[in-house]
C-alpha positions as CSV (number, residue, x, y, z in Angstrom):
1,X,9.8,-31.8,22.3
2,X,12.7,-30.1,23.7
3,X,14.7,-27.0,21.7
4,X,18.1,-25.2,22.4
5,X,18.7,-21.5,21.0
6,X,21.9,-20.4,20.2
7,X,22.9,-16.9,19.3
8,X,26.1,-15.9,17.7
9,X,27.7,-12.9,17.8
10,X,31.0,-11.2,19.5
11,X,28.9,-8.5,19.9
12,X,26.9,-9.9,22.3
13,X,29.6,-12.2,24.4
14,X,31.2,-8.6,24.8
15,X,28.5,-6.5,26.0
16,X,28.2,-4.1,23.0
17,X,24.4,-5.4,22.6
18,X,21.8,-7.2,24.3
19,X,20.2,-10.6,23.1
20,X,16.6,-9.9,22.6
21,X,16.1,-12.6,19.8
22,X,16.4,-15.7,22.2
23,X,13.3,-14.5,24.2
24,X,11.0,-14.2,21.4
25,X,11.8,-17.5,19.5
26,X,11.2,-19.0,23.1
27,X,7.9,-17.4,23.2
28,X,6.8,-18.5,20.3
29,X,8.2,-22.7,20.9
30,X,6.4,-22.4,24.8
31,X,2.9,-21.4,22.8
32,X,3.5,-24.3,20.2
33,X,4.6,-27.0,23.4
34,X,8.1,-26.8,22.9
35,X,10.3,-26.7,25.3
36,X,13.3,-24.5,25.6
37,X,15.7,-26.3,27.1
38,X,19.1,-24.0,26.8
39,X,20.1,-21.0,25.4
40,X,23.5,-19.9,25.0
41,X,25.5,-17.0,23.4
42,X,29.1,-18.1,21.4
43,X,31.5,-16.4,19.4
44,X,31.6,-15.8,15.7
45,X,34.4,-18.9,15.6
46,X,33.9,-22.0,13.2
47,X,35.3,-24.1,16.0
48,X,32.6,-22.9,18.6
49,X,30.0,-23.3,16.1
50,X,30.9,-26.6,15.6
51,X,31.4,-27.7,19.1
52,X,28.2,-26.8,20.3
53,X,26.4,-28.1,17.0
54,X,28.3,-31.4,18.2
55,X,26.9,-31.1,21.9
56,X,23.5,-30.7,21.2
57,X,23.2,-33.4,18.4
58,X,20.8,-36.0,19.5
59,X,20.4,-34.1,23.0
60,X,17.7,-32.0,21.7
61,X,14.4,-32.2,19.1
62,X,15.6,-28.2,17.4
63,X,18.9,-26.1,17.3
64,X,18.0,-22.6,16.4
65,X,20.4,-20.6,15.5
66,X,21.0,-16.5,15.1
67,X,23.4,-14.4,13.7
68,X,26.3,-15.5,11.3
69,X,24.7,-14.8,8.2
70,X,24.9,-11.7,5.9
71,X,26.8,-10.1,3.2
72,X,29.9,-9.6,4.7
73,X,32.8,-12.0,5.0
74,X,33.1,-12.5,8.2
75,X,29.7,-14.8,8.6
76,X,30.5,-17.9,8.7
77,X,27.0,-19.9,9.8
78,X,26.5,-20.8,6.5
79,X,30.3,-22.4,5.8
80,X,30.0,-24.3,9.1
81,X,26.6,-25.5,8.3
82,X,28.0,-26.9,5.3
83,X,31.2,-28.7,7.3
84,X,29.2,-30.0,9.9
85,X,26.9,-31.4,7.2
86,X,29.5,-32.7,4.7
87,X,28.0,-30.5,2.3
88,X,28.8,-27.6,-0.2
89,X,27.3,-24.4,-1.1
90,X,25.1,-23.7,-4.5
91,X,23.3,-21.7,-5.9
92,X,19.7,-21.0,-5.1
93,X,17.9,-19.2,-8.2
94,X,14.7,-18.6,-6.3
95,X,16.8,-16.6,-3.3
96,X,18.7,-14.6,-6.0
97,X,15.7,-13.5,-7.8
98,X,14.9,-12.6,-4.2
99,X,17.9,-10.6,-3.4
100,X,17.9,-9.1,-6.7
101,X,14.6,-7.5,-6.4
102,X,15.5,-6.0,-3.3
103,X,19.1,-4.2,-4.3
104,X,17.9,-3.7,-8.0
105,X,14.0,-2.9,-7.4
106,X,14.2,-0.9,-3.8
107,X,17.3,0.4,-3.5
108,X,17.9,1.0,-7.0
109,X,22.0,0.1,-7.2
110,X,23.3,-2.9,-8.6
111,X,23.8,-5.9,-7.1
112,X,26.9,-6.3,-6.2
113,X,29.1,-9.9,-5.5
114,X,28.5,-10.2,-2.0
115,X,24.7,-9.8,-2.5
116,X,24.8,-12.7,-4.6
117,X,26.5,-14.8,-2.4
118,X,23.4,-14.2,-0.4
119,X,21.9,-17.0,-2.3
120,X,24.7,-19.6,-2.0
121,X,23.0,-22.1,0.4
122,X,24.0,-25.5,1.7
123,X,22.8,-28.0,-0.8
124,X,20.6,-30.3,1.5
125,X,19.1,-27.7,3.3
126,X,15.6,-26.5,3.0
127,X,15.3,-22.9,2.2
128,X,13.5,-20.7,4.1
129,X,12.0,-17.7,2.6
130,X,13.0,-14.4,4.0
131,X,11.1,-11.8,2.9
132,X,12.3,-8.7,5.2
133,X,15.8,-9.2,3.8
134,X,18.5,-11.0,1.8
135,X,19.8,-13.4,4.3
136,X,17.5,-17.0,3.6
137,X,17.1,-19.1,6.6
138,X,18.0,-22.6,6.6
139,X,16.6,-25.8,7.8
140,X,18.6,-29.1,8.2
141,X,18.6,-32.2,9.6
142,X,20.9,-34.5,11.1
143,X,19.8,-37.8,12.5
144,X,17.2,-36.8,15.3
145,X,17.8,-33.3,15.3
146,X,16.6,-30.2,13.4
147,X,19.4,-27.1,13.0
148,X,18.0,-23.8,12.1
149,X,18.9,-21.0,11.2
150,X,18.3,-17.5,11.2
151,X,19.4,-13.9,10.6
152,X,20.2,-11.8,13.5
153,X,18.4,-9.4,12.5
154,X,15.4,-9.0,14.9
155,X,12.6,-7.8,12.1
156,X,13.9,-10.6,10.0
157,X,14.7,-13.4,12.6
158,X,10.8,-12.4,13.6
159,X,9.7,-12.9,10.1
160,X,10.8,-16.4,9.6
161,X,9.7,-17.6,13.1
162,X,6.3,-17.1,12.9
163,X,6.0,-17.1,9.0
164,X,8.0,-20.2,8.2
165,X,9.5,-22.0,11.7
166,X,6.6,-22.4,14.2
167,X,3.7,-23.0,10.7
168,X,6.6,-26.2,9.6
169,X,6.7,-27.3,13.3
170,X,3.2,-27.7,13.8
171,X,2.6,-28.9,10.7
172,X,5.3,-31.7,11.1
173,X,5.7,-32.6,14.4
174,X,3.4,-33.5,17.2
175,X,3.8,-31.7,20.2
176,X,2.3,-32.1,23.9
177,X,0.6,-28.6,25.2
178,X,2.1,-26.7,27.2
179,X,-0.1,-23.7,29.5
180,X,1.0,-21.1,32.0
181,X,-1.3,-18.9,33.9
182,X,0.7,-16.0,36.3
183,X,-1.1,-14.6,39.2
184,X,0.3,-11.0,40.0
185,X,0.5,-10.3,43.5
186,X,1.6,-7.4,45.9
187,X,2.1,-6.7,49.5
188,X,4.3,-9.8,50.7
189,X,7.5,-11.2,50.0
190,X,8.3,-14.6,48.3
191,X,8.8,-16.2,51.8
192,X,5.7,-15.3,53.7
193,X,3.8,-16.3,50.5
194,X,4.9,-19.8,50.4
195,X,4.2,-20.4,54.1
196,X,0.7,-19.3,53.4
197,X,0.6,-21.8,50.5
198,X,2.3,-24.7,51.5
199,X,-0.5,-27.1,51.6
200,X,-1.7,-25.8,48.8
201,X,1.4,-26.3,46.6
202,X,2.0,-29.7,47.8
203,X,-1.1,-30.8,46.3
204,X,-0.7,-29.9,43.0
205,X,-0.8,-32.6,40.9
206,X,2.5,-33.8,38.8
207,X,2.2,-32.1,35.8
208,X,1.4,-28.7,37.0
209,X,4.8,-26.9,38.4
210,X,5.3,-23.9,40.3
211,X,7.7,-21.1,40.1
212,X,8.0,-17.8,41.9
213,X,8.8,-15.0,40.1
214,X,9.8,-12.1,42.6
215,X,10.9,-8.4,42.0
216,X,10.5,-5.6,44.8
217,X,7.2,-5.4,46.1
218,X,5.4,-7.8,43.9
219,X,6.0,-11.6,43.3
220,X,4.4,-13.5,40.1
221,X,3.5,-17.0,40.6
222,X,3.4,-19.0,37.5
223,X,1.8,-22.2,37.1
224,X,2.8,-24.5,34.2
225,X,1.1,-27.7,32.7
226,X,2.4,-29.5,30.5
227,X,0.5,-32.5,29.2
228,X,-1.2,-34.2,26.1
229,X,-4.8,-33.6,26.6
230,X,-5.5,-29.8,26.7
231,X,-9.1,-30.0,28.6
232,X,-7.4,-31.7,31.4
233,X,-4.5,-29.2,31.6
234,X,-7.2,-26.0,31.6
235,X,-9.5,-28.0,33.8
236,X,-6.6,-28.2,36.4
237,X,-5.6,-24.7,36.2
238,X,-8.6,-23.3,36.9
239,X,-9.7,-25.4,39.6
240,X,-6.0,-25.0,41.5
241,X,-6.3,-21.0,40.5
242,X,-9.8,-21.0,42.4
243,X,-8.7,-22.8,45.5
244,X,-5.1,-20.6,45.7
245,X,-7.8,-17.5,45.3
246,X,-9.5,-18.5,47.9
247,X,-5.9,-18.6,50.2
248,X,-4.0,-15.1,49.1
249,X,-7.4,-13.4,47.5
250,X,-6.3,-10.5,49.6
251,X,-2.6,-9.7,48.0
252,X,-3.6,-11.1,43.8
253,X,-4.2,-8.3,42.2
254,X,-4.4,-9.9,38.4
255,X,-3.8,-12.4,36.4
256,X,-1.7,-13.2,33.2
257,X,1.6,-11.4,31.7
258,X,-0.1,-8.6,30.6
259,X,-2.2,-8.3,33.6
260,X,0.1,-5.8,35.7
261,X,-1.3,-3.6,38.5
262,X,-1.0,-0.5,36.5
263,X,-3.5,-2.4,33.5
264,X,-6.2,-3.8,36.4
265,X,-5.9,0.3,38.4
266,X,-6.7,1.8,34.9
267,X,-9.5,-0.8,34.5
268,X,-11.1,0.2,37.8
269,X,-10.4,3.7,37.8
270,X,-12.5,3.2,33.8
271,X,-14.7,1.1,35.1
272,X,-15.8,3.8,37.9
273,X,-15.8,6.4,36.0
274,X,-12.6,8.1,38.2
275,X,-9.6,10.2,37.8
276,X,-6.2,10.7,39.3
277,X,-3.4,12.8,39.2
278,X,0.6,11.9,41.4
279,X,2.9,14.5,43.3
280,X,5.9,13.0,43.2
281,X,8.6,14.1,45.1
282,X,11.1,10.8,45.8
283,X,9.5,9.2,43.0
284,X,10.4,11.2,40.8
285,X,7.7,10.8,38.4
286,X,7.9,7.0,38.1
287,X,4.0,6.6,38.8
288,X,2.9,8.5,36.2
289,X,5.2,6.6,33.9
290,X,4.0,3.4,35.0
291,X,0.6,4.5,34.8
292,X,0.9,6.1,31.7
293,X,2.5,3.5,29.7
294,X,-1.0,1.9,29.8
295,X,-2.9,2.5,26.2
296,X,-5.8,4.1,27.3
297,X,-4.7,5.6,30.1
298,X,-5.5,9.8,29.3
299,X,-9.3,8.6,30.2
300,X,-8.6,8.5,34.0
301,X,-5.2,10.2,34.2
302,X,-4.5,14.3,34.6
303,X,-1.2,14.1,35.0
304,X,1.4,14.8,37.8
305,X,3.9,17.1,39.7
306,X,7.2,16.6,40.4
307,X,7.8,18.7,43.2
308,X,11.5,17.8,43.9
309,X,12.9,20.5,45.5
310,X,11.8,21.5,49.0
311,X,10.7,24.9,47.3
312,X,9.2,23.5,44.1
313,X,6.5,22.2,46.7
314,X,5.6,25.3,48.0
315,X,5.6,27.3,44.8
316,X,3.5,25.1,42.5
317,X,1.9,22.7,45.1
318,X,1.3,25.8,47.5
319,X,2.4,23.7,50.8
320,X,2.9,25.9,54.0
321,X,7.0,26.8,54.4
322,X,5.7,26.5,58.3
323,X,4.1,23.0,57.8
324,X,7.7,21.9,55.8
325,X,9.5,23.6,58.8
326,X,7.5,21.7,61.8
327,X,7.8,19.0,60.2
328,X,10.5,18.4,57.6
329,X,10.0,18.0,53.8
330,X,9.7,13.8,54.4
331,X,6.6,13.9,56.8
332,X,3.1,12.0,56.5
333,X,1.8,16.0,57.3
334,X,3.7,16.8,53.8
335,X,2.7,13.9,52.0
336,X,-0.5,14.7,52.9
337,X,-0.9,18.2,52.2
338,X,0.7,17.2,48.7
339,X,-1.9,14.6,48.1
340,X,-4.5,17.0,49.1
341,X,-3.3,19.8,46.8
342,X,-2.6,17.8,43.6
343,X,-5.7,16.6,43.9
344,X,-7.5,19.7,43.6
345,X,-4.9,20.9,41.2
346,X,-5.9,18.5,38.8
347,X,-9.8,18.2,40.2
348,X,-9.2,14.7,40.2
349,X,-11.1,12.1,42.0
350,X,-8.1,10.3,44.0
351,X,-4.4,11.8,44.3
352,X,-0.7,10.2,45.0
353,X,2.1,11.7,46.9
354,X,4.9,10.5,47.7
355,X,8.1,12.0,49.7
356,X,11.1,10.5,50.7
357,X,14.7,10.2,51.4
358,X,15.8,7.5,48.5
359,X,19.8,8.4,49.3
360,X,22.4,8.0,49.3
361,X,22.5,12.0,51.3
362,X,20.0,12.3,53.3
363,X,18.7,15.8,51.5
364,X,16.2,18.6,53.4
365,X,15.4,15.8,55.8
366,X,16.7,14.4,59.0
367,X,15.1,10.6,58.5
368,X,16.9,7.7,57.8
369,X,17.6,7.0,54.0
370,X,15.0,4.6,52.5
371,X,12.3,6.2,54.9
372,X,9.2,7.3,52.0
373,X,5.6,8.4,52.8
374,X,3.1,7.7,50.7
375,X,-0.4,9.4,50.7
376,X,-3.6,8.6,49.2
377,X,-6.0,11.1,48.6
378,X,-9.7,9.9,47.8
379,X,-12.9,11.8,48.3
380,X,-13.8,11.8,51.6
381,X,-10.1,10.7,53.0
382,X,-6.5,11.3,52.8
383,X,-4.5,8.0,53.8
384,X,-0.8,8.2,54.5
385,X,1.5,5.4,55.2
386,X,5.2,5.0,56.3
387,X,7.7,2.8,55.1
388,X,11.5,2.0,55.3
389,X,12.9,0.5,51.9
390,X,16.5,-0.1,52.7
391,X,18.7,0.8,50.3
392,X,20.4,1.1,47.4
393,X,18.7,4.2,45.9
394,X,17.2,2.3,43.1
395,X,14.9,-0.2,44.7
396,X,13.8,2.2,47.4
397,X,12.2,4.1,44.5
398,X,11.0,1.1,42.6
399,X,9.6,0.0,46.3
400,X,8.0,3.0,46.7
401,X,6.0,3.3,43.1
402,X,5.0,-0.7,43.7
403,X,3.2,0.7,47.2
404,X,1.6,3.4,45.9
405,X,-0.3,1.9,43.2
406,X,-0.9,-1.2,45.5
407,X,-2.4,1.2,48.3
408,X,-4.4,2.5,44.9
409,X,-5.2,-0.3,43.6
410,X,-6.7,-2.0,47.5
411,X,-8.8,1.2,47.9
412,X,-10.1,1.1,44.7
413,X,-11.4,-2.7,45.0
414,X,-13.1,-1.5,48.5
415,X,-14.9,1.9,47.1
416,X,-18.3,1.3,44.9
């Protein structure tokens, strides 16, 4: 079964806000084995509306639709509904009870005309009980395809997806299952993975797909299956996940959406009982924002330093002016020391410092821009590692917090 999402709003087509709703409806079709097929943002405009109801009639199984419906007069999904239909609106005394107990019983005011128009629905539709707001959502059907819709309202839109939409789906319709698993990995590019997995990839069987999913330093590889018996599918999975372990076992560092680096570092660091702290100079604190975003995370993380100016490092992080003068504040004999001295600042088991020149002025150091060292500070060693990430000033930075907690997470695997 195949579904397009449509959202509607001029605020969106004009930048003013960002469409958040499409990617959790999609979400919640994928886990159900539907298919998202499109989704597209138009204008609050009958005519648009209407042309791209037309379009998609018979094309796809489900239309949903966002936005357009409210109290005030300039929604129209409810009026197009109705023309595209050949219907009218009426009265629906359950949604008015509805409304009324919200504007009468919790915000104490009366109800006003426009709040009862919020119960005006298209005649053939099936009602669809919205119980965060006023707005109903509507269900209709036109030869072999199904147009919802919704409020744009995230909270509410959220309500009647997975209290009304996806429970009337699955109770209605059979649908084939659909699986993903995503293996995280670090330390090579999209390219030099795929030559490493070419054989393997060209045996996957039909109904598996792969797609690579790259940002700087990491790349996600998602496999799909899509298929009517679900034993098969999970059966296939797992035995292609084993054999691509088995290929690129030294670069996956997880598996699963939620199964970034920073979630499998703060399982080790948990799991062995250790603590660590960052000094962040180029970085800017990024680590420990990454790190920290983790629930959980104040078990094995101190904290950090942000040394950023040349003398912040000496001050707080007491690092020799002579060292920083022989040589320069973006040194591995800098990155080093800082590693070193956060480390027992914090009295933490293991220690991150980075220093760098991210651009786009070279700063208190001679190196090219994009040059960042990195040092890893453990209990018996202190390891330090060069790198040139390019520009712009942005993704050297993002480059350089994906290294550290890779070189992190790699020790960590090694050390008992």
């Amino acid at each position: 079964m195949q579904a397009t999402i449509v959202t509607i709003g001029d605020e969106i087509l004009i930048g003013q806000i960002v469409d958040t709703n499409s990617g959790y409806i999609a979400k919640a079709l994928d886990k159900i084995g539907v298919a998202v097929k499109e989704m597209i943002s138009i204008a609050d405009d009958k005519n648009a509306i209407l042309d791209t109801f037309s379009r998609l009639q018979n094309q796809v199984d489900f239309v949903i639709v966002t936005g357009g419906l409210g109290p005030t007069k300039d929604d129209i999904t409810k009026h197009t509904f109705c023309h595209y239909f050949n219907d009218e609106l009426v009265l629906n005394e359950s949604v008015l009870t509805h409304v009324k107990s919200i504007i009468e019983g919790f915000y104490k005011r009366p109800i006003t005309q426009l709040n009862k128009d919020q119960a005006l629905v298209p005649s053939k539709c099936t009602v669809l009980h919205n119980a965060m707001g006023t707005a109903p959502g509507m269900w209709m059907k036109k030869e072999r395809t199904v147009f919802i819709s919704l409020p744009g309202v995230p909270y509410e839109m959220k309500y009647l997806v997975d209290s009304e939409i996806i429970p009337k789906i699955v109770r209605e319709y059979e649908r084939p299952y659909i699986m993903h698993k995503t293996i995280l990995t670090y330390g090579e590019g999209e390219s030099k993975i795929a030559e490493r997995i070419e054989s393997w990839e060209s045996s996957l069987p039909p109904f598996i797909k792969l797609a690579y999913l790259p940002s700087p330093g990491k790349v996600r590889l998602r496999l799909s299956a899509r298929g009517t018996d679900k034993r098969t599918l999970e059966d296939a999975l797992e035995q292609n996940i084993v054999s691509l372990t088995q290929i690129i076992g030294d670069i996956i560092v997880g598996f699963d959406e939620g199964e970034t680096i920073e979630v499998v570092i703060g399982r080790l660091l948990t799991s062995k009982n250790k603590t660590l702290a960052t000094a962040e100079s180029c970085t800017g604190g990024k680590i420990a924002q990454v790190l920290t975003a983790v629930s959980g995370a104040s078990h094995y993380f101190r904290g950090s330093v942000v040394p950023y100016a040349t003398e912040t490092k000496t001050t707080v992080l007491g690092i020799s002016p002579s060292l920083i003068a022989k040589h320069t504040v973006v040194s591995a004999e800098v990155a080093q020391a800082m590693a070193i001295a956060v480390k027992q600042l914090m009295q933490t088991d293991f220690a991150i410092a980075t220093t760098g020149n991210a651009g786009p002025t070279k700063g208190d150091s001679h190196v090219d821009i994009g040059t960042v060292f990195i040092a890893l500070a453990t209990h018996d060693d202190v390891i330090v590692q060069e790198f040139n990430f390019g520009e712009p000033r942005d993704k050297v930075i993002e480059r350089a917090v994906n290294k550290s907690l890779e070189i992190l997470q790699k020790e960590l695997m090694k050390n008992p």
